[in-house]
Structure formats: structure tokens, C-alpha cells
C-alpha positions, 0 to 999 in steps of 0.5 A: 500500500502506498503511503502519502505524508504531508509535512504539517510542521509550523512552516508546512502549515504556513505554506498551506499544508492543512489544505493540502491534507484535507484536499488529498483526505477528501480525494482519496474519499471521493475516489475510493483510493486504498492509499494511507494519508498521515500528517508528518512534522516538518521535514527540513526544508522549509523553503520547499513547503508544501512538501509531500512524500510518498512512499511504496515499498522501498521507494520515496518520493519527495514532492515540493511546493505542493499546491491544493491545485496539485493533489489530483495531478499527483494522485492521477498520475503516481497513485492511481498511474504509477507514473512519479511526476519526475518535475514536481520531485526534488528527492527520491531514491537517487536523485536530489535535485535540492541546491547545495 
């Protein structure tokens, strides 16, 4: 089963993160979708709010900047798909695309 986690830290939920919980919550309802949703502290990047991660298997995906606009995209496309949208991801196994 795959995992969603939205960083709802002070700097997660300044970027908007409590509506982009709520806006995946009510899409994974809605859509009937066997995905788990949990809510996480801030993840270090503060910058890159809202940050989400999706995690199957072994594999982690990070998303930056998500917006309320984002959440069905992101859902279409790697929940339901399995298809990562590789632009919106600045970390995922082997890849970093956060600046030094």
C-alpha cells in the first residue's frame, strides 16, 4: 500500500499544508483510493513547503511546493498511474535535485 505524508510542521502549515491534507483526505474519499494519508512534522526544508512524500515499498518520493491545485495531478498520475511526476520531485531514491 502506498503511503502519502504531508509535512504539517509550523512552516508546512504556513505554506498551506492543512489544505493540502484535507484536499488529498477528501480525494482519496471521493475516489475510493486504498492509499494511507498521515500528517508528518516538518521535514527540513522549509523553503520547499508544501512538501509531500510518498512512499511504496522501498521507494520515496519527495514532492515540493505542493499546491491544493496539485493533489489530483499527483494522485492521477503516481497513485492511481504509477507514473512519479519526475518535475514536481526534488528527492527520491537517487536523485536530489535540492541546491547545495
Amino acid at each position: 500500500m502506498k503511503n502519502i505524508r504531508v509535512g504539517l510542521g509550523t512552516c508546512g502549515i504556513s505554506a498551506g499544508g492543512d489544505l493540502v491534507f484535507n484536499k488529498f483526505r477528501d480525494e482519496i474519499s471521493l475516489r475510493n483510493l486504498s492509499v494511507r494519508l498521515d500528517e508528518t512534522g516538518c521535514m527540513g526544508m522549509c523553503y520547499e513547503e508544501v512538501l509531500v512524500e510518498i512512499i511504496e515499498n522501498e521507494n520515496r518520493y519527495l514532492y515540493s511546493k505542493v499546491t491544493v491545485d496539485k493533489v489530483g495531478k499527483i494522485l492521477n498520475e503516481h497513485i492511481i498511474n504509477d507514473r512519479p511526476i519526475t518535475d514536481w520531485i526534488i528527492q527520491s531514491n537517487g536523485i536530489c535535485k535540492e541546491e547545495s
